[in-house]
Residue frames as qw, qx, qy, qz and C-alpha x, y, z in Angstrom:
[[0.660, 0.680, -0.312, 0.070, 85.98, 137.99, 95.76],
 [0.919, 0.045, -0.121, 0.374, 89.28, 135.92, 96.43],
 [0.234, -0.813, 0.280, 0.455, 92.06, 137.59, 97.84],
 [0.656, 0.635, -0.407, -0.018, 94.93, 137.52, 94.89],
 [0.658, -0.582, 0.399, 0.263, 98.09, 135.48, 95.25],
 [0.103, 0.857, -0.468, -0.190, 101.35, 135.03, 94.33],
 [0.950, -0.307, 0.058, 0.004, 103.40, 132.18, 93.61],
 [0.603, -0.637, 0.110, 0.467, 106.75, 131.51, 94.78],
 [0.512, 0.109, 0.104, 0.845, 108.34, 133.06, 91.21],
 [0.114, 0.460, 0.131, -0.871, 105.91, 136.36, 91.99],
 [0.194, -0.160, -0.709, -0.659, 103.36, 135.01, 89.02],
 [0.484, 0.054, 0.105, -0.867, 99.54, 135.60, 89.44],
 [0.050, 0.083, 0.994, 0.053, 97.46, 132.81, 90.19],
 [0.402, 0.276, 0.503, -0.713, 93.88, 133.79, 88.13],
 [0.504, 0.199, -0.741, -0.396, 93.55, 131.30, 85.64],
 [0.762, -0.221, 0.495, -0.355, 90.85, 128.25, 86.80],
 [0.323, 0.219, -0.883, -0.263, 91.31, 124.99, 85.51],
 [0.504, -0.208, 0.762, -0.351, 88.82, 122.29, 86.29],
 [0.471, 0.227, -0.765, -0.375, 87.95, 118.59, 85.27],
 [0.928, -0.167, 0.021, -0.333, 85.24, 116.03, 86.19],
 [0.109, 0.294, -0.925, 0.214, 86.97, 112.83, 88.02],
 [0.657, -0.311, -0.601, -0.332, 85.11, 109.60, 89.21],
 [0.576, -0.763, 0.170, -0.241, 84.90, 109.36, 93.00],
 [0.914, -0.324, 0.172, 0.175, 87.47, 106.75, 92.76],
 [0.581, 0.420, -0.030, 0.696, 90.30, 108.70, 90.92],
 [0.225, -0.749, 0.243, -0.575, 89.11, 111.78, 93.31],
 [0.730, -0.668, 0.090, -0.112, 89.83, 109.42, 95.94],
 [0.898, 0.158, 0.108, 0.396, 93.34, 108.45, 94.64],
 [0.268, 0.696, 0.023, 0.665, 94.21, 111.71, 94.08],
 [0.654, -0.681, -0.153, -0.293, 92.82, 112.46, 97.51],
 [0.851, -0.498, 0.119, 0.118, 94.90, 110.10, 98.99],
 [0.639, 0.452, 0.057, 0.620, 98.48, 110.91, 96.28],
 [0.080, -0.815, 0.118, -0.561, 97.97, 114.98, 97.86],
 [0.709, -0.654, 0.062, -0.255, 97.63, 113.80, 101.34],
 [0.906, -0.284, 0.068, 0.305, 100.67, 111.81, 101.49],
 [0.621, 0.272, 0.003, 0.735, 102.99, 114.26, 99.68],
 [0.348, -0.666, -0.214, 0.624, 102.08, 117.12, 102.22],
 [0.008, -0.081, -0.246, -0.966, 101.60, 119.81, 99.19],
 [0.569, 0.318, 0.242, -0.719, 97.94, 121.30, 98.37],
 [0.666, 0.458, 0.588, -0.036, 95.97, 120.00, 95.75],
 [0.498, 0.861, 0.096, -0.032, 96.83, 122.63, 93.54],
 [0.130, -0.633, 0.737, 0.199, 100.96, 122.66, 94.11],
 [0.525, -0.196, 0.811, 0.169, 100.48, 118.77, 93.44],
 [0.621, 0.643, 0.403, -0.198, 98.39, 119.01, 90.82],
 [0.532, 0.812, -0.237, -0.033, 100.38, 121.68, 88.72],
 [0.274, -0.537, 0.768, 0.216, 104.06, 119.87, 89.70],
 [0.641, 0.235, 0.727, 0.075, 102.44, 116.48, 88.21],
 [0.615, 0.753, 0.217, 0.084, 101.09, 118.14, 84.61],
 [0.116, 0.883, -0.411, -0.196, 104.53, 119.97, 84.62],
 [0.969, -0.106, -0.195, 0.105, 105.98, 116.66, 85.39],
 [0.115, 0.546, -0.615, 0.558, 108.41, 117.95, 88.12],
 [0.538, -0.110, -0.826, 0.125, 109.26, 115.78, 90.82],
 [0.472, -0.751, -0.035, -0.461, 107.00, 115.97, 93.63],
 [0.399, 0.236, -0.724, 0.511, 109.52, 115.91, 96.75],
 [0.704, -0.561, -0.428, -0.079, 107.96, 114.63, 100.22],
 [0.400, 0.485, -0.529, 0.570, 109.41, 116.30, 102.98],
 [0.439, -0.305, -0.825, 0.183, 108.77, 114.32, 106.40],
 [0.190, -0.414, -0.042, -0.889, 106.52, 116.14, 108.72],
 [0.425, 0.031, 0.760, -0.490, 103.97, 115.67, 111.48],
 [0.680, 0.345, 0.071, -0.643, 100.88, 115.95, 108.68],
 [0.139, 0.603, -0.776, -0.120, 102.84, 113.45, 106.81],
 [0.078, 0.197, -0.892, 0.399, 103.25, 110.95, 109.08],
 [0.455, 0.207, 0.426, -0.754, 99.73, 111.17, 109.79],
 [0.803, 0.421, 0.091, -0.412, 98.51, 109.99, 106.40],
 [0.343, 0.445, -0.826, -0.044, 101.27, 107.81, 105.90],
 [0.134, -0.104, 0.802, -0.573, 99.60, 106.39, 109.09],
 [0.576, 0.308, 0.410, -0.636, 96.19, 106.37, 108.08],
 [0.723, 0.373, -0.464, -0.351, 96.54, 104.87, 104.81],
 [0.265, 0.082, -0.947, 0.160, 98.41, 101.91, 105.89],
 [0.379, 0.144, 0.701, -0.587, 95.48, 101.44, 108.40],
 [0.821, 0.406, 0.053, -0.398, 92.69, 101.71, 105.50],
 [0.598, 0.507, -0.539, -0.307, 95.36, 99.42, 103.37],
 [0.059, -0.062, 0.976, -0.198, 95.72, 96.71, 106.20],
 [0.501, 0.178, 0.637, -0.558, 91.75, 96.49, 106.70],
 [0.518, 0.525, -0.498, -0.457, 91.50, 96.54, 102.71],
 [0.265, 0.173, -0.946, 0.068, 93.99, 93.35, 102.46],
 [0.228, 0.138, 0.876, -0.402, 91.86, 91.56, 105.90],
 [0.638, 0.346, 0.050, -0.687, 88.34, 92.22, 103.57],
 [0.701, 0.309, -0.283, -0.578, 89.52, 90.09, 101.02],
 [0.919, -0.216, 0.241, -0.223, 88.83, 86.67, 100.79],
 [0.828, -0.058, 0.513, 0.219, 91.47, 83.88, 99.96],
 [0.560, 0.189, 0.665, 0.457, 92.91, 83.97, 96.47],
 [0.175, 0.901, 0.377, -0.124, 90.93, 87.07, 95.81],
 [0.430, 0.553, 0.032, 0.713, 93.18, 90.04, 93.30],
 [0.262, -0.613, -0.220, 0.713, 93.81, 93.21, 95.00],
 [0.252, 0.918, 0.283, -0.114, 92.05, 96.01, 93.25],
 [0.688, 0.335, 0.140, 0.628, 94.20, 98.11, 91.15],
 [0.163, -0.900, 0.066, -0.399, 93.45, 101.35, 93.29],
 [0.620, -0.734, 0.269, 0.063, 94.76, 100.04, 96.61],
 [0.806, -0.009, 0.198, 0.558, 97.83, 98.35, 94.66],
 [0.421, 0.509, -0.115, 0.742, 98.57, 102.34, 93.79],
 [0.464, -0.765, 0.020, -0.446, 97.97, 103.18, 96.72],
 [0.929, -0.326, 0.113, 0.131, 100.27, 100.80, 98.04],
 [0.697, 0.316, 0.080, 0.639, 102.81, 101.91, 95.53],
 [0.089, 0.768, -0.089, 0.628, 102.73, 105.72, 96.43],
 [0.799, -0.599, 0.033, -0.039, 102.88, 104.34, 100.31],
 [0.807, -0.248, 0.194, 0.499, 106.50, 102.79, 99.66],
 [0.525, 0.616, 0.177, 0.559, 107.12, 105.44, 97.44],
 [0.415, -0.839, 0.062, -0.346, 106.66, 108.30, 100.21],
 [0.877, -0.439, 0.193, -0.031, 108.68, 105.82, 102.63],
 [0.822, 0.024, 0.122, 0.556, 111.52, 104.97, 100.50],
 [0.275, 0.782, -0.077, 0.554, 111.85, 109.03, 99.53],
 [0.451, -0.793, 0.112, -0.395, 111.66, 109.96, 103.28],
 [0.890, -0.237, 0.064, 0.384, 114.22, 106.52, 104.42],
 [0.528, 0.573, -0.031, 0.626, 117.11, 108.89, 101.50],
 [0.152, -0.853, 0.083, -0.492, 116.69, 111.95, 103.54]]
C-alpha cells in the first residue's frame, strides 16, 4: 500500500483519476511536464484548475529545455523543402519559447 500524502494546503491525496491518451498527446504532455520542472500530477491538476503553471529555472530545467531544442533542430533538418511542420513539434516549439520567455522575466 502507498504511503499517504499531503498536499501543500494539508489535503489528502486518495482520489485516482485516470484517462487513455494516444502516444502522441502522452508524448506532448511528456514533453509540457518536463519543461515546467513540476510532476505530472502538480502539472496536470494546475492545468484542469487552470492556474498558471510558473517555471522556475533550474538545473533539471535547463536540461529539457536543452534536449528538446536538440530533438526540435533534428525534427526541422528531417524535413524536406517546402514540407509543413507537424502540429506537435509547432507546440512544442511554442511551450519552448514559452518556458524561455517566462524564465528571460525572472
Amino acid at each position: 500500500m502507498s504511503a499517504k500524502c499531503l498536499d501543500q494546503q494539508g489535503r489528502w491525496r486518495n482520489k485516482v483519476v485516470a484517462f487513455r491518451m494516444s502516444p502522441e498527446e502522452d508524448e506532448l504532455l511528456e514533453t509540457a511536464v518536463r519543461l515546467s520542472g513540476l510532476t505530472k500530477q502538480e502539472y496536470i491538476i494546475r492545468r484542469l484548475q487552470e492556474k498558471e503553471v510558473v517555471v522556475t529555472g533550474n538545473p533539471r530545467v535547463y536540461k529539457a529545455l536543452k534536449k528538446e531544442l536538440e530533438k526540435v533542430l533534428s525534427e526541422l533538418k528531417r524535413l524536406k523543402k517546402g514540407e509543413d511542420v507537424p502540429e506537435d513539434l509547432l507546440e512544442v516549439i511554442r511551450l519552448i519559447t514559452i518556458t524561455m520567455a517566462g524564465m528571460k522575466a525572472e
